[in-house]
N, C-alpha and C positions, 0 to 999 in steps of 0.2 A: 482511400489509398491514392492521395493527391502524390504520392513522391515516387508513383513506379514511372519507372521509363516509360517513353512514348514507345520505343523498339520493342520493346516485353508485352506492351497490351496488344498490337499489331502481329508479332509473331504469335500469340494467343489466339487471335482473331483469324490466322492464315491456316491454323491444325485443326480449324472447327469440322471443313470437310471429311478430311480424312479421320477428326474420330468418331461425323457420323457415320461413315462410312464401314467402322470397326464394331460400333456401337451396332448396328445393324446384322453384322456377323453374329454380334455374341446374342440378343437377344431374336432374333427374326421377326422385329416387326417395330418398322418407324413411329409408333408410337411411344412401344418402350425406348427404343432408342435415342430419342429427341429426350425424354426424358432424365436418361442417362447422362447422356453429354452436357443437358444442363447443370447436372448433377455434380459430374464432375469439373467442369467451369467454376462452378461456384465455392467447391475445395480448393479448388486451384487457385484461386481469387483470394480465399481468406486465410489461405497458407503462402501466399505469393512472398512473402519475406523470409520464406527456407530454398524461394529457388535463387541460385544461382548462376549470379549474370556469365553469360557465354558458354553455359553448357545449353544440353540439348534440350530443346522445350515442348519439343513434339513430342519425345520420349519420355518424356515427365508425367505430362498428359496422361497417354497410354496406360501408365502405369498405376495411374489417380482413379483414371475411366474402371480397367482393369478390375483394381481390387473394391470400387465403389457398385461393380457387376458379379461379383461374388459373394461382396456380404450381403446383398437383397438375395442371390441364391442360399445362401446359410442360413437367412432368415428367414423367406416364403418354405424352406423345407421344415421348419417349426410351424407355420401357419395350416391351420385346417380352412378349406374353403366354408364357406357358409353366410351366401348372400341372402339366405331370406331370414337368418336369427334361427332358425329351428336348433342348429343342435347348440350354439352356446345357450338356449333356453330349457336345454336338457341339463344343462349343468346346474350343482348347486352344491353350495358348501354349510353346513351349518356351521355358525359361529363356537370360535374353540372353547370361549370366557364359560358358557352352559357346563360344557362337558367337566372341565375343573373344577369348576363349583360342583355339579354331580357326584365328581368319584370322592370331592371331600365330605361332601355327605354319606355318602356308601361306606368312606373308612371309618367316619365317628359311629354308625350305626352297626359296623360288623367290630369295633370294639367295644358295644356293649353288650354282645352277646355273650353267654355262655362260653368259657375256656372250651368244654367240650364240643361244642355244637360250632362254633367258628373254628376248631380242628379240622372236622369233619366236611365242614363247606370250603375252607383252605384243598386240603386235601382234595376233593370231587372237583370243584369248581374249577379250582385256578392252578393247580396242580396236575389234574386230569388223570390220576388215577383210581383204578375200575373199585367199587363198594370191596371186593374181596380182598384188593391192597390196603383200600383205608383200612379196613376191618383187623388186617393183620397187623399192617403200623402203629393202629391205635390200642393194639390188644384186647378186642370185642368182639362179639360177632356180628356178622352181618347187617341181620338185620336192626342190631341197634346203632349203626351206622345211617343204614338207611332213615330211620326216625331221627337222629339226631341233625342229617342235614333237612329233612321234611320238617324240623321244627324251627331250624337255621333262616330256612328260607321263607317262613312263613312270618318270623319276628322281625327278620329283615324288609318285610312288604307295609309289615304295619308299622316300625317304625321310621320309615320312610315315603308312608302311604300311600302307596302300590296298588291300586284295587285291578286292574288287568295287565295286562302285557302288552297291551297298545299304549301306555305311558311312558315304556324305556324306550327310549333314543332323545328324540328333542322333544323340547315343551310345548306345550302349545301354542304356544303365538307363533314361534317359529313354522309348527307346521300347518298352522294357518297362512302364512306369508307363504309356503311354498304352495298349499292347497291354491290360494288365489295367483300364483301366479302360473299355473297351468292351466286352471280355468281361464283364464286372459287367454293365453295360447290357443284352447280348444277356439276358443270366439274368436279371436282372429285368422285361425286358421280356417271355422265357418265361413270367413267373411270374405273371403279370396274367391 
């Protein structure tokens, strides 16, 4: 910025005090504040070719300071403290690419069930109504409701092979990676 005024970097250099002196007000403590003001110096600096020569420069400042002390407040109110990692090590997302591939295998395998028997588990499962509605929707009774999703679901396990109920959700590797990464935690948390 070889072409600003001498007068522009000078009167730049005379509003330092008084925006630490603002800068101080809005945060209460010369640390953030020194921060701040460098903060806004250095917008000021890299926007210096939207100020215009002979208005007011102090008030520009102000302005820069200002809303450069607001968006860290909009921001840190998004921010959760957590300086030892504990809770963003509580966090975990399993990857979405599994679950897609999952439910298109769960759709090719509940279309080759039985028209009756993927009624019946349509119906109960994903639908949520009680055996007595399926029973009347489907014009049956009950209890062949009942059998038709206990054979629904039973074809469905094999041929998707399902052998417990600890296999739905993520695969295994993944829940090895989160397995090992809580045991990391437990041990670093021993080691403190």
């Amino acid at each position: 910025m070889a072409n600003v005024p001498v007068e522009t970097r000078e009167e730049m250099l005379a509003c330092i005090p008084s925006l630490r002196a603002f800068a101080t007000s809005l945060t209460g403590t010369r640390d953030r504040a020194d921060d701040l003001v460098q903060e806004a110096l250095m917008k000021a600096w890299a926007n210096i070719g939207r100020f215009k020569t002979g208005t007011n420069m102090r008030a520009w400042l102000f302005v820069i300071l200002r809303n450069a002390f607001y968006s860290s407040c909009r921001k840190t109110k998004r921010e959760v403290p957590d300086p030892d990692g504990r809770y963003s090590d509580t966090l975990a997302e399993h990857p979405g690419q599994t679950a897609h591939l999952d439910f298109e295998d769960f759709r090719d395998a509940l279309a080759q069930l039985p028209e009756d028997q993927r009624e019946a588990l349509v119906l109960i499962g994903a639908s949520g109504f009680s055996y007595e509605e399926a029973a009347e929707i489907c014009g049956c009774a009950v209890g062949t409701v009942k059998s038709r999703v206990n054979r629904a679901r039973n074809r469905l396990a094999e041929i998707l092979s399902v052998v417990s109920a600890g296999e739905y959700g993520p695969d295994q590797s993944i829940q090895a990676a989160v397995s090992m990464s809580s045991v990391s935690t437990v041990k670093l948390s021993a080691m403190e």
